[in-house]
C-alpha positions in Angstrom: -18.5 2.8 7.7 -15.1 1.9 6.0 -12.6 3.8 3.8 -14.1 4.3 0.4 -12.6 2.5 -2.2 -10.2 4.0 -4.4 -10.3 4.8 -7.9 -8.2 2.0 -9.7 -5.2 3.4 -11.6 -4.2 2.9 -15.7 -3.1 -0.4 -16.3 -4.3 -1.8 -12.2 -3.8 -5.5 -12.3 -6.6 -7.7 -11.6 -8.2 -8.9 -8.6 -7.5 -12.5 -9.3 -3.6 -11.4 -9.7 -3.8 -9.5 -6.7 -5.3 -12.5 -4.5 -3.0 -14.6 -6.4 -0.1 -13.4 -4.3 -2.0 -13.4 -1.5 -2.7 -17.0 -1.4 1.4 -18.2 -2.7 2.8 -16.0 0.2 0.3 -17.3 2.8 1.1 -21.2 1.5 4.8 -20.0 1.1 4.8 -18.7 4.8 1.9 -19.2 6.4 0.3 -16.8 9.3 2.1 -13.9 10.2 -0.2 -12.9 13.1 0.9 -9.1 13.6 0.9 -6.6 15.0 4.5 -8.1 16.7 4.1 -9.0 20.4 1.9 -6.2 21.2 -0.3 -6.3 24.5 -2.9 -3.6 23.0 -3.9 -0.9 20.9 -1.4 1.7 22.6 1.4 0.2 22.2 0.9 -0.9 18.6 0.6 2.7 18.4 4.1 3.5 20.0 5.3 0.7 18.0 3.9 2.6 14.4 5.9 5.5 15.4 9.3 4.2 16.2 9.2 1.3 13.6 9.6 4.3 11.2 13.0 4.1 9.2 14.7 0.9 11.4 14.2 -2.6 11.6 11.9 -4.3 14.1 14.3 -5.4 16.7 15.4 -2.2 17.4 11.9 -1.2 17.9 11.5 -4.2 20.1 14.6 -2.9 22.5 12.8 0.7 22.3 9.8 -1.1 23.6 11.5 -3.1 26.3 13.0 -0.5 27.7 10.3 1.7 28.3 8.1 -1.0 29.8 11.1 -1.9 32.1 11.0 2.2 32.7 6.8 1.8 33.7 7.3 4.9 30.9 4.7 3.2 28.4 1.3 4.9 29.4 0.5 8.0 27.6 0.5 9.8 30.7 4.3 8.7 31.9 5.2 9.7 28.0 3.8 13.3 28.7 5.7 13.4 31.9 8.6 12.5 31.1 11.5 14.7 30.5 11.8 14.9 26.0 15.9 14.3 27.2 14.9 10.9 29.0 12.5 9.6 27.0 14.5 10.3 23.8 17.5 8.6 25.8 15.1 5.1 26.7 13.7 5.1 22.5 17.5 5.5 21.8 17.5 2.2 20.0 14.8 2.7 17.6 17.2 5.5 15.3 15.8 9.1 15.3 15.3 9.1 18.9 15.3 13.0 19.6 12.7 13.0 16.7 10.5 10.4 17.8 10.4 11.2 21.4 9.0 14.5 20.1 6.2 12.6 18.1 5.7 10.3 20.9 5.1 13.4 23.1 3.1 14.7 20.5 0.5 11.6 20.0 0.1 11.7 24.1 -0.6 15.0 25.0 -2.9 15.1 21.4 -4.6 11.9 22.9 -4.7 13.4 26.7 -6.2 16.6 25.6 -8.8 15.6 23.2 -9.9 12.1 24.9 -8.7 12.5 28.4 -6.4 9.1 27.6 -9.5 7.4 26.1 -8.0 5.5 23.2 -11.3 3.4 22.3 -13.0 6.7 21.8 -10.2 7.7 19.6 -10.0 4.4 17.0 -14.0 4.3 16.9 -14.6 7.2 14.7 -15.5 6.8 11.4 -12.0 5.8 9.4 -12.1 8.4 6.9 -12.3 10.7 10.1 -9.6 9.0 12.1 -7.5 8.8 9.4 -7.8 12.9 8.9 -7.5 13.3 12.4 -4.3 10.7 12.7 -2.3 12.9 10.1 -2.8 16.3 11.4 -0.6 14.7 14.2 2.8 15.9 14.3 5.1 13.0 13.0 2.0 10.5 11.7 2.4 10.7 8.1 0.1 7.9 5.5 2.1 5.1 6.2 2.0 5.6 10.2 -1.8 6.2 10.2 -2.5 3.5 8.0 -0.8 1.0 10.8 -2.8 2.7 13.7 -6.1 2.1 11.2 -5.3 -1.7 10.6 -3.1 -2.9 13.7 -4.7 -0.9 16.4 -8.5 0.4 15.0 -8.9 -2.7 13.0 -10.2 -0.8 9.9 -9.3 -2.1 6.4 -6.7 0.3 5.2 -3.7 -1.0 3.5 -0.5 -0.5 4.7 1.9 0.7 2.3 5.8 0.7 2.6 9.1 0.5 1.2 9.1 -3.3 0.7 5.6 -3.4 -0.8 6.7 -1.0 -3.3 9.9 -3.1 -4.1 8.0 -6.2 -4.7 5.2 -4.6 -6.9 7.5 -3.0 -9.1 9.0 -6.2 -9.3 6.5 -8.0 -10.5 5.8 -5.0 -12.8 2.5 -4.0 -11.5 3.6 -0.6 -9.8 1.8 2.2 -10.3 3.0 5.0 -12.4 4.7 7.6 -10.2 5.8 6.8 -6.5 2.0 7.8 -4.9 1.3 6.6 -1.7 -2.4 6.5 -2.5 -1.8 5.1 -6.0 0.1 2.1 -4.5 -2.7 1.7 -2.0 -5.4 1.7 -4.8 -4.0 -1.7 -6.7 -5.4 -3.2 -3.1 -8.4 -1.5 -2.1 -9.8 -2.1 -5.7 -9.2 -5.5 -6.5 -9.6 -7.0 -2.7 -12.7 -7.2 -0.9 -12.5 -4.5 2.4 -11.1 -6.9 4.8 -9.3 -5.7 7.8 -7.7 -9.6 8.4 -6.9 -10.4 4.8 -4.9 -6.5 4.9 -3.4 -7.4 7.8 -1.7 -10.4 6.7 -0.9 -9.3 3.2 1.2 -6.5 4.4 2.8 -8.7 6.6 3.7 -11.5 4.3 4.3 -9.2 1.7 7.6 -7.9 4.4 8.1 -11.2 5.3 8.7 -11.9 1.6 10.6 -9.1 1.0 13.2 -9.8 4.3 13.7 -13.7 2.9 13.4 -13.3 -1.2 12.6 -9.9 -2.1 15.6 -8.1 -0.4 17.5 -5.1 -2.4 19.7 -8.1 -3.9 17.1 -11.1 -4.6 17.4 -14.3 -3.9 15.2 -15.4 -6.7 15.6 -19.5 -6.5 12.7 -20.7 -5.0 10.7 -17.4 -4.8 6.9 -18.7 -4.6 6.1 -16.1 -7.7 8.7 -16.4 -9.7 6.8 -17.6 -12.5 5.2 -13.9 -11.6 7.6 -12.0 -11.9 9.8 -10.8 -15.1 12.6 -8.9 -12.9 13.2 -12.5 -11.5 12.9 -14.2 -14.5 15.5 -11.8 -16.1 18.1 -12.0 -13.4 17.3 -16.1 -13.7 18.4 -15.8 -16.9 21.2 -13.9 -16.5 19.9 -10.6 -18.2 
């Protein structure tokens, strides 16, 4: 059973709009193909946790270093010293914060599933989702990437670029709402984990090469989309 669909919000564009992008960033940039580099569910997991606030390549360090470190598995995370592990993450920004939340996930994963991560992602999503957020450190952004990337369930991923670009484009949501912003997606796109998947994705990849805090507007593939680009093309 999926996520329910939420209630669409005053003034929700439509679903033709909303695939609309969809299809100019896939033709703009083709297959993204995330999660990045993972090998499987666990680590896209880690990866979810220390992706928060800092850029993907210092995540990617993070990563390599505690491969390197055979400190990856759920059980070596428990065992570790907080100190070391914190020390090996150091990369990723936070570290001291998201060693505890790494520590957290393990031993919440260890005591409840015996390290059984398939048992874990096959509950029912609204379930998981519940269960994923009464984790220390796994707030709605978090759980939605451990829904999408790891459990393959169609929840949309919302973040600070996808909130840049829809305000942008002046189809934001009234008020900053986490679940608002995720409601101009799950009511105006089929329940798709794929097409989520690489929306989110193109929709960073957009925001990293056009939609960054200063646009570069020339060329943007919705331009003709978008009144804050059209202003600043015009010089207002």
């Amino acid at each position: 059973m999926g996520l329910p669909p939420h209630k669409k919000v005053m003034n929700s564009p439509s679903p033709s709009v909303i695939l609309g992008i969809y299809q100019r960033l896939y033709g703009a940039y083709g297959p993204q193909r995330w999660w990045p580099g993972a090998e499987d569910s666990w680590e896209v997991i880690v990866g979810a946790i220390l992706t928060q606030n800092t850029a993907w390549a210092n995540v990617d360090r993070a990563l390599a270093r505690l491969k390197a470190a055979q400190a990856l598995a759920p059980s070596r995370i428990r065992e570790l010293p907080q100190e070391e592990l914190a020390q090996l993450i150091r990369s990723s920004g936070y570290f001291n914060t998201k060693a505890r939340k790494l520590k957290a996930f393990a031993q919440h994963l260890g005591q409840r599933y015996g390290d059984d991560l398939a048992a874990l992602l096959r509950q029912d999503p609204v379930a998981l989702r519940r269960e994923l957020l009464s984790i220390y450190g796994i707030g709605q952004e978090t759980a939605d990437d451990i829904l999408l990337y790891a459990a393959g369930t169609p929840s949309f991923v919302i973040d600070a670029y996808t909130r840049r670009i829809l305000g942008r484009l002046g189809i934001a949501p009234k008020g900053d709402a986490y679940d608002a912003f995720q409601a101009v997606f799950h009511a105006n796109l089929p329940p798709d984990a794929s097409l989520f998947n690489e929306y989110h994705a193109l929709l960073d990849r957009h925001a990293k090469v056009a939609c960054r805090k200063l646009p570069l507007c020339q060329g943007c593939p919705l331009l003709d989309l978008c009144p804050t680009g059209q202003g600043l093309q015009r010089g207002g």
